[in-house]
C-alpha positions as CSV (number, residue, x, y, z in Angstrom):
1,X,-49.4,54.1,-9.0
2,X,-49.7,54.0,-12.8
3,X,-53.1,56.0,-13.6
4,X,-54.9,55.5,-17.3
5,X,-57.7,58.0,-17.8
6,X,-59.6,55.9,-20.3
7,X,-58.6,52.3,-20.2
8,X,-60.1,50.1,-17.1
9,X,-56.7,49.5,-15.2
10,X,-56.6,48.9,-11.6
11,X,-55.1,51.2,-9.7
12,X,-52.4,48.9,-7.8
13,X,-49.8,50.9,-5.7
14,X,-46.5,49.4,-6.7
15,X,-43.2,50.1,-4.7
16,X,-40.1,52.2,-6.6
17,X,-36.9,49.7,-7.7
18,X,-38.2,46.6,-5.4
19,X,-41.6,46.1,-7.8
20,X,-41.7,48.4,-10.4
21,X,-38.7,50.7,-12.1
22,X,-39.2,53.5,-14.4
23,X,-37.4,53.3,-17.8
24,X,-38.2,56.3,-19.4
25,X,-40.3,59.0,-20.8
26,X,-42.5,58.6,-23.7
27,X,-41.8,61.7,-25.9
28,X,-42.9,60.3,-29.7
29,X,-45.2,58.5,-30.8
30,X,-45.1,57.2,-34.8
31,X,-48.9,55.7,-35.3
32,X,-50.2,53.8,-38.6
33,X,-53.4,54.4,-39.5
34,X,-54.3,51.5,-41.9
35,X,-56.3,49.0,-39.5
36,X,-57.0,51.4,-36.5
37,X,-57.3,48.6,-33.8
38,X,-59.5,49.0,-30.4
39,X,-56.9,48.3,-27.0
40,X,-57.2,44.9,-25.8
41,X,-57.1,44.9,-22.0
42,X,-56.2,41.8,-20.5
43,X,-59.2,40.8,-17.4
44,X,-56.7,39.7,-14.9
45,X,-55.6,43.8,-15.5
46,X,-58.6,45.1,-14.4
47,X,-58.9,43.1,-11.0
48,X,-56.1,43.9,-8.2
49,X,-53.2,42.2,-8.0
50,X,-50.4,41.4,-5.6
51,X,-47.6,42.5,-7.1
52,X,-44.3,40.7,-7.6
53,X,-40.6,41.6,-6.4
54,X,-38.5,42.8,-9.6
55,X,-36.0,40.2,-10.8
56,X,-32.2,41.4,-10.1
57,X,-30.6,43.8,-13.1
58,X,-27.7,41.9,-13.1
59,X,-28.4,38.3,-14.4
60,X,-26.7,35.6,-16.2
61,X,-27.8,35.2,-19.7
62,X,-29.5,31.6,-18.8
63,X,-31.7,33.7,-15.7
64,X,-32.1,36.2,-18.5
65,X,-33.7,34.4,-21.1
66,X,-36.1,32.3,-18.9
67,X,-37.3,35.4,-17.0
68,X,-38.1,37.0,-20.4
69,X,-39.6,34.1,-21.2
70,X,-41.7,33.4,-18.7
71,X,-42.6,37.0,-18.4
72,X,-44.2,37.1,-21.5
73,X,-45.6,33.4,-21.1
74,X,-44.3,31.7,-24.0
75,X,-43.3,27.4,-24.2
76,X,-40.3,26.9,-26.0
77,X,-42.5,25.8,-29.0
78,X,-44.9,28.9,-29.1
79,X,-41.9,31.0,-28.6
80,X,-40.5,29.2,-31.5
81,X,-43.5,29.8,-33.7
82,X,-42.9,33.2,-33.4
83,X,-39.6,33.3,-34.9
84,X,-41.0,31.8,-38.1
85,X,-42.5,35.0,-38.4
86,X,-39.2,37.0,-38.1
87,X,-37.7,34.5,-40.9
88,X,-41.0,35.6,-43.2
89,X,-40.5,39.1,-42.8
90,X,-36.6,38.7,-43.3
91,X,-36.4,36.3,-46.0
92,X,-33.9,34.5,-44.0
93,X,-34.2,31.5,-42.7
94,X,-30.7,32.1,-39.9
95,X,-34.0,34.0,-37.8
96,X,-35.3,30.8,-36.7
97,X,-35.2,29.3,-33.0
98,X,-35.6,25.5,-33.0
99,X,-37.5,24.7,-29.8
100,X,-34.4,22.4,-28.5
101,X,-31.9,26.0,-29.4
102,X,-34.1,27.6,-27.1
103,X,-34.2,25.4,-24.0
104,X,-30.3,24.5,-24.7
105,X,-29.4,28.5,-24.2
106,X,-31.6,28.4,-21.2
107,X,-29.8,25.1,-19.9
108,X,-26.3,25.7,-20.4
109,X,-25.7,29.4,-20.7
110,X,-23.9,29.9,-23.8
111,X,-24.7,32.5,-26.5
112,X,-25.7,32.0,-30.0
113,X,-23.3,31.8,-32.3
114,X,-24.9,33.8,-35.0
115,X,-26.4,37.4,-34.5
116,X,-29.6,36.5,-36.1
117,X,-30.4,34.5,-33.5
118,X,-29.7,37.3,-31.0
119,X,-31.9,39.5,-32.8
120,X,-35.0,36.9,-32.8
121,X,-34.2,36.0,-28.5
122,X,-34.3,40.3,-28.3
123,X,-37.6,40.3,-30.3
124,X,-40.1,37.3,-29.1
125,X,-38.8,37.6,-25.8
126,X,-39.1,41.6,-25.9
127,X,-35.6,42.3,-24.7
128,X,-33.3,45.5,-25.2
129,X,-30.3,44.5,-27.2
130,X,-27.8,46.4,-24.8
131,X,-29.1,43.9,-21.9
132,X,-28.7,41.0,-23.7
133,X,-25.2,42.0,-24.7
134,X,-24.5,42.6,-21.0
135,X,-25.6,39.3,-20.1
136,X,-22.8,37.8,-22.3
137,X,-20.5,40.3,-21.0
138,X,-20.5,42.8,-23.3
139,X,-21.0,46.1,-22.2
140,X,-22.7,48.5,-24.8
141,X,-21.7,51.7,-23.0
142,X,-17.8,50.6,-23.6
143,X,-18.1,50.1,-27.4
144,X,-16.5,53.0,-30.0
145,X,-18.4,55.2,-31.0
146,X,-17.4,55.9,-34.4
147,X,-20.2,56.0,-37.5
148,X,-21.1,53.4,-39.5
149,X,-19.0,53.0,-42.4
150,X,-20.4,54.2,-45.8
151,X,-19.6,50.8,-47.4
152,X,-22.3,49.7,-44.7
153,X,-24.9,51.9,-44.6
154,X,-25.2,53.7,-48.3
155,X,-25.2,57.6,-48.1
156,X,-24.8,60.3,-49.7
157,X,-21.2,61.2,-50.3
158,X,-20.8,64.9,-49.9
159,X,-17.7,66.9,-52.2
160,X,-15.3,68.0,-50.4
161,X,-14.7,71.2,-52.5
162,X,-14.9,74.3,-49.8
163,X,-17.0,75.9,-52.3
164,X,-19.6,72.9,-52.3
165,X,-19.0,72.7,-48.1
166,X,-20.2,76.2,-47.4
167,X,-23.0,76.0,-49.9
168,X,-24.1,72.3,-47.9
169,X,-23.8,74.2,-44.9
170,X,-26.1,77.1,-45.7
171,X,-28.2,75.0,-47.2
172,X,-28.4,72.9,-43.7
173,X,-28.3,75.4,-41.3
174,X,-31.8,76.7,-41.8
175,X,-35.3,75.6,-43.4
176,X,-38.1,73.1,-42.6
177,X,-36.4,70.2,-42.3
178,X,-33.3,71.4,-40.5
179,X,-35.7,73.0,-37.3
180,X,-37.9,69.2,-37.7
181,X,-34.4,67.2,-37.3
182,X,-33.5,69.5,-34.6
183,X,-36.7,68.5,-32.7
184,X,-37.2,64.8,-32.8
185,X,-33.1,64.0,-32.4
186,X,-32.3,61.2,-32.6
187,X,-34.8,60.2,-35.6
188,X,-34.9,56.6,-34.5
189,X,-32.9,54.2,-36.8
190,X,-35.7,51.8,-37.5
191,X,-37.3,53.7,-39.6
192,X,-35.0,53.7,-42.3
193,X,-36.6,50.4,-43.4
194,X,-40.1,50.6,-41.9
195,X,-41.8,53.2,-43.2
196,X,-43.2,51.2,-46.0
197,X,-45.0,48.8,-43.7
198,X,-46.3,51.8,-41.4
199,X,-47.9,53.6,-44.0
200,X,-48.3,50.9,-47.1
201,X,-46.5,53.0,-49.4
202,X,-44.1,51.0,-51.5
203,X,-41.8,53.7,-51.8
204,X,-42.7,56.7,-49.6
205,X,-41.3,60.1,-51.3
206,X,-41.0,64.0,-50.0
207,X,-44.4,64.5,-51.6
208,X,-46.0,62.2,-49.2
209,X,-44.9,64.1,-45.7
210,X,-46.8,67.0,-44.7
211,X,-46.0,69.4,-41.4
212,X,-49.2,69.4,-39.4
213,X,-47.1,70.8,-36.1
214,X,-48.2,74.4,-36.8
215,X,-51.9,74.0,-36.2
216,X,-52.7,75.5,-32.7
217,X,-56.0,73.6,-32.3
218,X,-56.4,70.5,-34.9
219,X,-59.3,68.5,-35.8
220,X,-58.6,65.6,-34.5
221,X,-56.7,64.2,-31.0
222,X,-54.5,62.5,-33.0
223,X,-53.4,65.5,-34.7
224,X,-52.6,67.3,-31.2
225,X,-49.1,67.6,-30.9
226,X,-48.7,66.3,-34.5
227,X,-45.3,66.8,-35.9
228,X,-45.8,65.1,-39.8
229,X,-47.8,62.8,-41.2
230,X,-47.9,60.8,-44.2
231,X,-50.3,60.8,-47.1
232,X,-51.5,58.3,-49.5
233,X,-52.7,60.5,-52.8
234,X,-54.3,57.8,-54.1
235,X,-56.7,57.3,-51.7
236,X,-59.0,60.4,-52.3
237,X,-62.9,59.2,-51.7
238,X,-63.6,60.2,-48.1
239,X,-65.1,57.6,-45.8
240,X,-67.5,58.8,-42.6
241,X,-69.5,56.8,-40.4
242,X,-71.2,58.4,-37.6
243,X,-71.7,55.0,-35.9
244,X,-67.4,54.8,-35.3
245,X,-65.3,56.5,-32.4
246,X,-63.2,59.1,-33.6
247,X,-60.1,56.7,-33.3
248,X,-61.9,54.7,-36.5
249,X,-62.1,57.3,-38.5
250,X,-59.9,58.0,-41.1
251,X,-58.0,61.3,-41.6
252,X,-57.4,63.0,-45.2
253,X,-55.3,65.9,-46.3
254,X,-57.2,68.5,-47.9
255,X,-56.0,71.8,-49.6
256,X,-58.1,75.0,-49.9
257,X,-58.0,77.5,-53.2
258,X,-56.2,79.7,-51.2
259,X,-53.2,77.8,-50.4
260,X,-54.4,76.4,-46.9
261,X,-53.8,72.9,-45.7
262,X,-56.6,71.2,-43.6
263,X,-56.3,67.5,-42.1
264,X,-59.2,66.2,-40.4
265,X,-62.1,63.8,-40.8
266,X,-64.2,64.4,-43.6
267,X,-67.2,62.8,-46.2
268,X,-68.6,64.0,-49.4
269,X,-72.0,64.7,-50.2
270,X,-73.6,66.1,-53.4
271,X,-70.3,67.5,-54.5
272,X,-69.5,69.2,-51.5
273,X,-67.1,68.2,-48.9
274,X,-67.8,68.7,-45.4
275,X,-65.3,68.5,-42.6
276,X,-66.5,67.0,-39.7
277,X,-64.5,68.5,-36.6
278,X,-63.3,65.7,-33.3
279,X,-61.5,67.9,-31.4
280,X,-61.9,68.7,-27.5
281,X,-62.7,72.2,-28.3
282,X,-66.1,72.6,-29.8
283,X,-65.9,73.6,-33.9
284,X,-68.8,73.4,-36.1
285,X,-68.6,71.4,-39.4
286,X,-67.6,73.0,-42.7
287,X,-69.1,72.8,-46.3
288,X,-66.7,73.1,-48.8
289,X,-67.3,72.8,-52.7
290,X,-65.4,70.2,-53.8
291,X,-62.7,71.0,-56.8
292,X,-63.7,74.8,-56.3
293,X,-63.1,75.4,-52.8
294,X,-60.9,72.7,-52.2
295,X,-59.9,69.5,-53.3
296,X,-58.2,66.5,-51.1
297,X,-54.9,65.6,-51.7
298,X,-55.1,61.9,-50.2
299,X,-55.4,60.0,-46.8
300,X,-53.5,60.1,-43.6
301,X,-51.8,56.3,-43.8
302,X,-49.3,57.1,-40.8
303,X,-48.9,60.4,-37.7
304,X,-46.1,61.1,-36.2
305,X,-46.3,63.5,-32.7
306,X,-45.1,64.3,-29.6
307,X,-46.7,63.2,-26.4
């Protein structure tokens, strides 16, 4: 029985591999914090429901596709539409489905013959690659497992003096970033390219990230569990409104005289900066002069934590 402790679900007991089957476990979470966005619950959610046998694992790539579809109740058309905004973010106009491609796959069970195509069936029907390739025949879990060649994916090319080795791996072996990469492995490969829309930087630099997972009781429930988060230092006029939940309100970066770090909700008033706690535990609100006692570095565009 899923269970939500604040949004209105039904509580519908579901039956383990015939109605419902358990992918994983949720263990990051990478939110942006540019247009916070209340949940939309759909009404049919939060009225009982009979619920439906699970379609068989092993399925044709024609069964495949109209199950996806029909799942996430799209016509050929809308489903179509939504491509055209894979070939806007792409630049490439290979991303679009053509409302007759669509039905044809579904009709006579052939792949595409292009991968971009692949890539927009995975994304508007919100399939895993690895079952789509299955459903074509191609088993992911068979496939080399080499790395990508440099040629492919630019990186740095290391010397291969043994002077320059040792040195790179005593440089790696301890530090910040070497216990941060040792708790979020794998770093998800997305985010090579999508960090720029997450957090609206153009070009998000080193500056920018800041360790919040050291703080034993934050300011803010989005901030429990935090791991980093990134900053925008140009955004440095705080925003509060008492009317907003604490979901609405925006998070800045602030850094004390003394050295300290402080992320939390906070508004200025009369030169003074006062940070306004939202945490579980109850914390009274601090007045801080502003450029004497501290000064605030920028606003929290993106959070990144554990769950």
């Amino acid at each position: 029985m899923p269970l939500s402790g604040q949004l209105p679900y039904a509580q519908v007991e579901l039956r383990l591999h015939d109605e419902i089957r358990v992918l994983g476990v949720l263990d990051l979470e990478i939110r942006s914090l540019l247009k916070p966005e209340q949940p939309d619950v759909p009404k049919e959610f939060a009225k009982h429901w009979r619920p439906s046998r699970l379609a068989p694992q092993e399925k044709t790539l024609s069964h495949l596709l109209r199950y996806a579809r029909l799942r996430m109740g799209l016509t050929f058309r809308e489903a179509s539409a939504m491509s055209r905004h894979i070939v806007a973010e792409m630049d490439d106009e290979q991303y679009f489905a053509a409302p007759g491609s669509l039905s044809d796959y579904e009709a006579l069970d052939t792949p595409p013959r292009h991968i971009h195509k692949a890539i927009t069936l995975c994304a508007v029907y919100g399939l895993q690659f690895s079952t789509f390739l299955k459903s074509v025949g191609l088993d992911s879990k068979e496939a080399g497992k080499y790395p990508i060649p440099d040629n492919l994916v630019p990186r740095r090319l290391w010397t291969t003096s043994r002077d320059a080795s040792c040195k790179t791996e005593e440089a790696a072996g301890s530090g910040f970033l070497e216990q941060l990469l040792t708790r979020l492995q794998p770093i998800p490969f997305f985010l090579r390219e999508s960090l720029p829309d997450l957090s609206g930087l153009k070009s998000p630099s080193l500056h920018d990230f800041f360790w919040v997972g050291g703080e034993p009781n934050p300011l803010h429930p989005l901030l429990v569990n935090g791991v980093v988060v990134i900053v925008n230092r140009h955004r440095k006029k705080p925003i509060y409104s008492r009317s907003k939940p604490w979901w609405q309100q925006p998070l800045y970066m602030l850094l004390r005289r003394d050295g300290r770090y402080v992320c939390g909700c906070c508004s200025a008033e009369n030169g003074t900066l006062i940070i306004h706690p939202q945490s579980q535990n109850y914390q009274r609100s601090e007045h801080l002069r502003d450029h004497d006692d501290a000064e605030i570095i920028g606003q929290v565009v993106m959070v990144a934590r554990r769950l």
